[in-house]
N, C-alpha and C positions, 0 to 999 in steps of 0.2 A: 505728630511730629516730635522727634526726641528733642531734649532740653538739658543743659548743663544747667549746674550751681554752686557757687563759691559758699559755704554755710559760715568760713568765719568772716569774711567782707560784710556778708549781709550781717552780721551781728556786730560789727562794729557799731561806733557812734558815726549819728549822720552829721555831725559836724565834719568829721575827719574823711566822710565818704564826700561831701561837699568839695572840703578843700581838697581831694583825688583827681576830681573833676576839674576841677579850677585848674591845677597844675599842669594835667592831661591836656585840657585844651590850649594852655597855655605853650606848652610843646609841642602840639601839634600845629600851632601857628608858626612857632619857631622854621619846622620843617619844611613847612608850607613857602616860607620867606626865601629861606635856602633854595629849594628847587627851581622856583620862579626866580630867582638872582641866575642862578645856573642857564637856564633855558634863554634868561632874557640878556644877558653881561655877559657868559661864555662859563667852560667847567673850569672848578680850581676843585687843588688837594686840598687846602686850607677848608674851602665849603665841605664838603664831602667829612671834613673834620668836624667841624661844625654842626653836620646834619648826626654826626653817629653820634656825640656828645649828648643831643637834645634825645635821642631816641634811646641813649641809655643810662637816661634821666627818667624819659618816660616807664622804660624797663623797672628801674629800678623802685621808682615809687608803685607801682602794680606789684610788686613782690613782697613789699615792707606789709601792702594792704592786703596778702592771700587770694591775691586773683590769679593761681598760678597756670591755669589754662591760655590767661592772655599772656603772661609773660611768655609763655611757649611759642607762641606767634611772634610776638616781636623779638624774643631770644632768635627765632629764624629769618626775620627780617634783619636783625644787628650784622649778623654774619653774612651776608649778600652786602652792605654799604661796607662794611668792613672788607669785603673782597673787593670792594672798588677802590678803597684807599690802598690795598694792597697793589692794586693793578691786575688782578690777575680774572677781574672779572670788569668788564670796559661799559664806562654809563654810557647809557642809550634812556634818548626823550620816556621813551615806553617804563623803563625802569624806575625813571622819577615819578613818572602818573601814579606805577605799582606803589611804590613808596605811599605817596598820597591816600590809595585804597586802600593799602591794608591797613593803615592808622586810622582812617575813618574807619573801616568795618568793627575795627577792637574800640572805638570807641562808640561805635551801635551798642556793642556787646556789653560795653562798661556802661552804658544808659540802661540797659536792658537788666544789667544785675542789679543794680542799681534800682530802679523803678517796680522790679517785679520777681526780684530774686531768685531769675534764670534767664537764659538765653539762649536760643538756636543751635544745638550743635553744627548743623551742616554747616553752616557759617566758616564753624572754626577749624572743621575736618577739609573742606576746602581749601583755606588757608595754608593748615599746615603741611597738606602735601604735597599741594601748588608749591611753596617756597621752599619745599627739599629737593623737589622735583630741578627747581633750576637751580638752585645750592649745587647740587651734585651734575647737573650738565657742566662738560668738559668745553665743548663746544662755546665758547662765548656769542660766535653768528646767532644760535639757538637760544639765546637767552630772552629777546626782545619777543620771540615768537610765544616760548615758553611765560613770559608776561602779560600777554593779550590773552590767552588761554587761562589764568588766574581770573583775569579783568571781567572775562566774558563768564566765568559758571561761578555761581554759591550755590549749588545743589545738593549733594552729596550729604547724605546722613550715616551716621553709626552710635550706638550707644558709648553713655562714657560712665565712668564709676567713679565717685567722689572715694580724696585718699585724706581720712580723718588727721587733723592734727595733735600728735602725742601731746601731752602737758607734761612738761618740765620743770625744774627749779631754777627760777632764776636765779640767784647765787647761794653761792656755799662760801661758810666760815673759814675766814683766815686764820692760819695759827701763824703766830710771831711767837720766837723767844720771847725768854726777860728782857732782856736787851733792847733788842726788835721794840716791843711793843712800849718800851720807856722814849724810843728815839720817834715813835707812832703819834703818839702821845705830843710830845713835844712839836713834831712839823704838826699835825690836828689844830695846837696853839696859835703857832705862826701863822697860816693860812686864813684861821678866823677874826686875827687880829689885822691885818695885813689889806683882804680885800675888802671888809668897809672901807679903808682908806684909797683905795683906787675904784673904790664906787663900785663893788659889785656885793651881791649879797657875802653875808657869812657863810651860809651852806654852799656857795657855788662848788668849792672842792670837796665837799662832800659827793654832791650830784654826779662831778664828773667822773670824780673814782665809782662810781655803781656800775656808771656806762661803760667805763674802761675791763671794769672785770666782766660784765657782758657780751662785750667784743671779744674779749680775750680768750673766754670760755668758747667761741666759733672757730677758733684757729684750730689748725691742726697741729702747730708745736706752739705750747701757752710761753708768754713769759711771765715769771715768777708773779704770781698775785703779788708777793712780800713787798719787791721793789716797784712793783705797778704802782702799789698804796702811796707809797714814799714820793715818787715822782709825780701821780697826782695832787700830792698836798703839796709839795714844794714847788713844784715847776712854774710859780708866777715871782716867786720869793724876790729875783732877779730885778722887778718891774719897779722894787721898794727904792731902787737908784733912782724913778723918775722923779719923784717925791721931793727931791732935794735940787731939783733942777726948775723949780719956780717956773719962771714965762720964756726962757731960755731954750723955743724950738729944737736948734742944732744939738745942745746937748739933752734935748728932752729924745731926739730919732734916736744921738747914737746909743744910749741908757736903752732903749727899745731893742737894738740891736745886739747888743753884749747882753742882753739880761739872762737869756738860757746858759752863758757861761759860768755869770754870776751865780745862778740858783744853784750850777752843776758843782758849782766848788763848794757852797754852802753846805751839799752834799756829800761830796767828799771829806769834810773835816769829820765827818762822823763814821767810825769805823764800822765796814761791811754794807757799805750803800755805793759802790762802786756801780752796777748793773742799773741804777735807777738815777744816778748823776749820768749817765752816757745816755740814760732816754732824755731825761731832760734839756740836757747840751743839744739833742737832735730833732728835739720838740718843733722847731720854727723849720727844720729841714722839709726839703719837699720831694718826693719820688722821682721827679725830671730833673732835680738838681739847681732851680731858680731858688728855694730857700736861703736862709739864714742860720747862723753864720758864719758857715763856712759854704756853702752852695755844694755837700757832697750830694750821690745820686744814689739811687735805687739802692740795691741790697748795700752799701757802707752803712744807712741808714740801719737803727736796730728797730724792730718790729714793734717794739713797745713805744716808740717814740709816733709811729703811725697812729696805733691804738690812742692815744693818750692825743693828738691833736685832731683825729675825729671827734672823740668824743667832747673837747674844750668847744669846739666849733658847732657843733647842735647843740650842745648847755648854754652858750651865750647866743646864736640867734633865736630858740624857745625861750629862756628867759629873760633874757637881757640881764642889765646890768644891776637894777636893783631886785628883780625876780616881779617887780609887776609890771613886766612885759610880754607874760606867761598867755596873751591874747593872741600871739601869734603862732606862724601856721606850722605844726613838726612838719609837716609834707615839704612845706616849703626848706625847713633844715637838711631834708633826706634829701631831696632832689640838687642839694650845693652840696652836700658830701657824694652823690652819685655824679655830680656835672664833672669833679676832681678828681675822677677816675684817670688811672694812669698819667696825671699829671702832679697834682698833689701826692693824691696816696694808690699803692698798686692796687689792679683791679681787684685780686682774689680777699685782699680787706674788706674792700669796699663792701665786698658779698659777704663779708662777715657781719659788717655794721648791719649790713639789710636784715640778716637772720636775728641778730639781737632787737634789732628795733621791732622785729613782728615778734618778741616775746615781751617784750614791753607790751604793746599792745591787746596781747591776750593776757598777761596779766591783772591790765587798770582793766579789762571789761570783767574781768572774774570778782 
């Protein structure tokens, strides 16, 4: 019986394969609640929103970990719930069960890499045929049919071929001017002095700027590492208002709220950091346009302002605030940077972040 293998999952730490687990099923519970709301309450677009979120959270933690055979499955499952939020593919009972199966079956499959570092092809070649097969039916009547016919066969075998993964550099050296690197230098200062006082370690901006040029290196148009730097080290500078706001809540929110402005000018008094005071000023912005503060949307936003609030938001739930909070789970930071897909930040980021975080990963195991 032919067998797939994921060779860098299995080499991971079983820690980080534990907590895969953890998350996986924790999402698949998620799914689980949705359908049964559905079936038992009546259908909503809100659920159907709800259930794609959790399933490309699930996606998304299976891909940070090199399990890219299952992400294939569920990438093919996304795009069927997605056609039913679209409308253009109509839920039927039989469709929720599907749902139900094939998250169970990828999670046999995730036990099974897991436990014995292979798994069943035919499993997974059923799967993915099954789900193109009714991906691509035109006929929506044909769709419920075409899911009982999933439901009913895991038979089917073919071999498959493992595709090595390249080693790469994680980053490359920035060059600054003179200039540049005097004004480098100085927010470096700021930042280290700055977050002891709002309790979080000194390296935090260090940390995040690694992450930030990480993500950025995934993009298909970079923004400039130079003012990436700039606006990772300063982008909290703003928060140095709270400080002076004692026990004074009202003016502790609104200091909260104007402090990406504040940092952005801090920035601007320094000449040629234009491009890294506009990431900063759009820091707290969010992709749907519920951000702060000005609540712009989607592309107004600059793409480094994206980059630069992923990467703040996994540095502060992995480490927390003094850095010995570093017990906690990245899976669980991946899976709240992939849950804020097309909400927070646009999808095709998102997939950047994922591609950086699975070179982190193969890094710390090298």
């Amino acid at each position: 019986m032919s067998h797939f293998a994921c060779k860098e999952f299995s080499a991971l730490e079983k820690e980080l394969k534990t907590d895969l687990i953890e998350c996986f099923d924790e999402a698949q519970q998620e799914m689980e609640a949705v359908i049964n709301s559905i079936e038992d309450e009546g259908f909503s677009f809100e659920k159907l929103d709800n259930l794609f979120r959790s399933l490309h959270s699930m996606k998304g933690n299976c891909s940070v970990c090199f399990l890219d055979p299952l992400v294939d499955v569920l990438h093919r499952l996304e795009e069927i719930v997605d056609g039913m939020r679209g409308g253009y593919i109509a839920y039927h009972y039989t469709l929720g069960e599907l749902i139900n199966v094939v998250v169970e079956q990828v999670g046999l499959l995730l036990q099974d890499l897991y436990q014995h570092h292979g798994a069943e092809h035919a499993t997974l070649m059923v799967l993915q045929k099954g789900l193109d097969e009714l991906y691509a039916h035109e006929d929506t009547q044909q769709h419920p049919f075409l899911a009982k016919k999933i439901l009913a066969r895991f038979s089917d075998e073919t071999d498959v071929e493992d595709e090595p993964q390249p080693a790469q550099p994680l980053l490359t050296e920035i060059e600054y001017t003179l200039e540049q690197q005097a004004d480098i230098d100085e927010f470096l200062k700021f930042s280290q002095k700055l977050n002891p006082l709002l309790g979080y370690s000194s390296e935090r901006s260090e940390r995040i700027l690694k992450l930030c040029l990480l993500i950025n290196a995934e993009t298909t148009a970079q923004t400039s590492p130079v003012q990436l730097s700039a606006a990772a080290y300063m982008h909290n500078m703003g928060m140095a208002m709270i400080l002076k706001c004692k026990d004074d809540p009202v003016a502790k929110q609104q200091a909260k709220q104007n402090h990406p402005k504040v940092g952005a000018k801090l920035l601007r008094s320094h000449k040629g950091w234009e491009e890294a005071a506009d990431i900063v000023e759009a820091h707290k912005e969010r992709f749907d346009g519920s951000g702060y503060p000005e609540g712009i949307v989607g592309g107004m936003i600059p793409q480094g302002a994206f980059v630069l609030s992923m990467a703040v938001t996994f540095i502060d739930i992995v480490w927390g605030k003094t850095a010995s909070e570093y017990n906690k789970s990245a899976l669980q930071a991946v899976q709240s940077i992939n849950f804020e897909s097309g909400k927070g930040f646009p999808p095709h980021l998102v997939e950047c972040f994922n591609g950086a975080i699975r070179k982190v990963l193969v890094a710390k195991r090298k």
